[in-house]
C-alpha positions, 0 to 999 in steps of 0.5 A, a space after each residue: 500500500 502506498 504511503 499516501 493511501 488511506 489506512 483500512 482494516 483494524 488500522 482504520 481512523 475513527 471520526 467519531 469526534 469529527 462526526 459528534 462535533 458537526 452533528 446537526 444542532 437539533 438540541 437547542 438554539 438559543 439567542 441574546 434577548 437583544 437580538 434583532 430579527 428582521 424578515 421581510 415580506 415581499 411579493 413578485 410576479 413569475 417575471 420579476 422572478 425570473 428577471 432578478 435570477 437573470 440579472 443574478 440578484 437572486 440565486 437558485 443554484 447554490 451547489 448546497 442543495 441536495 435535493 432532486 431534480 423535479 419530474 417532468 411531471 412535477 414541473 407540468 403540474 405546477 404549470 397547471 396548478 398555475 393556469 387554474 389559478 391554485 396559489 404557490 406556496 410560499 417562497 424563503 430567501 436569505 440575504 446577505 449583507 450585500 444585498 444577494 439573495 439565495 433560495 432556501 425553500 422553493 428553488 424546484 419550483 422557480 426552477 421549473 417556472 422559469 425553464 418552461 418560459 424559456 421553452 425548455 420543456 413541454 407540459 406532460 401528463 397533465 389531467 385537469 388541463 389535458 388539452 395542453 398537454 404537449 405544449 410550450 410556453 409560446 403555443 399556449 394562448 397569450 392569455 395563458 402566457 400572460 397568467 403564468 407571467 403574471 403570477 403573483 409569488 409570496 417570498 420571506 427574505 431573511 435579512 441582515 442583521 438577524 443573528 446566525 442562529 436564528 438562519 440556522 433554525 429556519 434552515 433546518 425548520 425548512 429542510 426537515 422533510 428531507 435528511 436533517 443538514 449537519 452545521 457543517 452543511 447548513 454554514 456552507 448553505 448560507 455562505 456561498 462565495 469564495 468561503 465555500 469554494 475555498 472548502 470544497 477545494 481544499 476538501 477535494 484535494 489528496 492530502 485530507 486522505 493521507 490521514 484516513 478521513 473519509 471521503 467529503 461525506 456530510 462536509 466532514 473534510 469541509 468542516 475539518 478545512 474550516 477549523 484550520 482556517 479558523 484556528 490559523 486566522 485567530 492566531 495570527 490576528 487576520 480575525 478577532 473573535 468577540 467577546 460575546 461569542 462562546 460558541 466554536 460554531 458562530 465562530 466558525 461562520 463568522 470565518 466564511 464571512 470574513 473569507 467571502 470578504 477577502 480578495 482572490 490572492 489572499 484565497 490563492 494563498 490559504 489554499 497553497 498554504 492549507 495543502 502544504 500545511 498537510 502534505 508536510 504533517 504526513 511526511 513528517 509524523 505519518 497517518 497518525 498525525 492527529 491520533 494518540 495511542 491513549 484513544 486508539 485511532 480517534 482523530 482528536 480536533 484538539 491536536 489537528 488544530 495545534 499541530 496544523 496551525 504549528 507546521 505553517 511555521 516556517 521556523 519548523 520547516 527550517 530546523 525539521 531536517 538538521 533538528 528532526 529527533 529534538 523536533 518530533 520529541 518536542 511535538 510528542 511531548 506536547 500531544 500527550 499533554 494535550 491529549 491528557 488534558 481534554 477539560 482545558 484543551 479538547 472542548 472543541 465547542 468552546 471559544 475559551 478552549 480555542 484559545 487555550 489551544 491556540 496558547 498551547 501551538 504558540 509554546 510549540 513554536 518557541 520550543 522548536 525555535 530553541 530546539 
């Protein structure tokens, strides 16, 4: 087997505590009595709609949906329903703070509207109207056209500054018909841009494998990218963590905030950097990197933030050839205390414990500095 292959059978890594820290937050949601809420009710015809998603005011493609595709069918019958006069349920968009909107609930509906104004299907299958059946857009009677153009769609907009949580639990309200989204995949529904881009890449790259991560199954390898980029962003003061934030995953979104806000070659950089980050980690201390022998073949967040934010050192890189024994003494000794120390380290959902991991990578640098 290679040495950049995946380990299997007994030696296989465990991702419990990866898979428990990015579960869906189906047990609470909680929020300061001060927060301010703000959703918007608006209405619009099938043009506008259609107008917006074509001028990119509005996207209905983010790549987080996981749902499929509508029927020929469905779509028929949603034309048909509109034809009858039947109301179309109401539609819920996110907006951000630059004013771009993204559909969260209704995207198979605006989707087959406006694929059927633009003649790319035919009605089929339909029952009440069968006369139609075969029709496009334009064989339709004007009067017909003009109704469908004209239908008026209810929408709620989600807007700034409405906290995260409060995002997150309409999320999660809206979605529940289908498999429960994780924090992992309803912070990538919300942050579309250079943030989520900038994780899948990452994500798809070979490096995450030479540790035994599972293939990007529920935005693990995404959600393990994110609190690297996280731990490395804090640390070296490109991000402030406030305060009144406690919570590892309002941290975590407040990080795709800022990464949609940066400029390409600052993305370009953090990704160059993020692959060689793990591709020396592997040359330098194995698949076992991130695992401890006290925890069998668990992958612990706690040392996989340290020891990724510790190998974009550069005084490491230069001392790991002619200083090799002294260094991997140094980082032995510091995983077994981190490791033993899970109440002060390995809280992985707690700012506070970020900070004292953060603390814990700065004395590592140091020590090899000395080494």
């Amino acid at each position: 087997m290679s040495r950049f292959e995946s380990m299997s059978g007994q030696d296989s890594i465990d991702e419990l505590e990866i898979a428990d820290a990015i579960e869906s937050c189906d047990s609470s949601y909680t929020m300061s009595p001060t927060s301010t809420i703000r959703i918007a009710k608006e209405q619009y015809s099938v043009f506008e709609f259609i107008r917006q998603i074509q001028r990119r005011r509005v996207d209905i493609s983010p790549d987080f949906q996981r749902f499929n595709a509508w029927t020929l069918l469905q779509k028929s019958e949603l034309i048909e329903s509109i034809l009858m006069g039947i109301p179309i349920p109401m539609l819920y968009l996110f907006e951000n703070e630059f004013g771009q909107r993204q559909v969260i609930d209704g995207k198979q509906r605006l989707t087959a509207m406006r694929s059927f104004v633009e003649s790319e299907f035919r009605l089929s299958g339909l029952r009440m109207l069968s006369q139609y059946n075969g029709f496009g857009f334009h064989d339709l009677p004007p009067i017909f056209q003009a109704k469908i153009e004209d239908c008026q769609i209810q929408t709620y907009i989600v807007q700034p500054p409405t906290p995260e949580v409060v995002k997150f639990y309409i999320f999660d309200r809206i979605n529940r018909g289908g498999t429960q989204l994780n924090q992992q995949e309803m912070r990538h529904a919300l942050h579309q841009g250079y943030a989520s881009e900038l994780l899948i890449n990452i994500a798809s790259e070979p490096e995450f494998a030479f540790f035994g991560m599972t293939d990007s199954h529920r935005m693990r390898r995404e959600y393990m990218a994110l609190r690297h980029l996280t731990f490395y962003l804090c640390a070296n003061g490109y991000m402030n963590i406030p305060n009144d934030i406690y919570d590892v995953n309002e941290l975590l979104s407040l990080t795709m905030k800022y990464l949609n806000g940066c400029n390409q070659d600052f993305i370009n950089y953090l990704r160059y950097q993020t692959k060689k980050v793990f591709r020396d980690i592997h040359i330098v201390l194995g698949e076992k990197a991130f695992i401890h022998e006290e925890y069998k073949n668990t992958i612990l967040i706690s040392i996989f933030e340290v020891f990724s934010f510790v190998f974009t050192s550069p005084e490491l890189l230069e001392k790991i050839n002619s200083h090799r024994d002294a260094i991997l003494n140094i980082l032995n000794v510091y995983k077994a205390n981190i490791a033993s120390n899970r109440d002060y380290y390995g809280d992985y959902n707690q700012t506070i414990t970020l900070w004292h991991r953060i603390e814990v990578a700065r004395k590592i640098i140091e020590d090899i500095k000395l080494a």
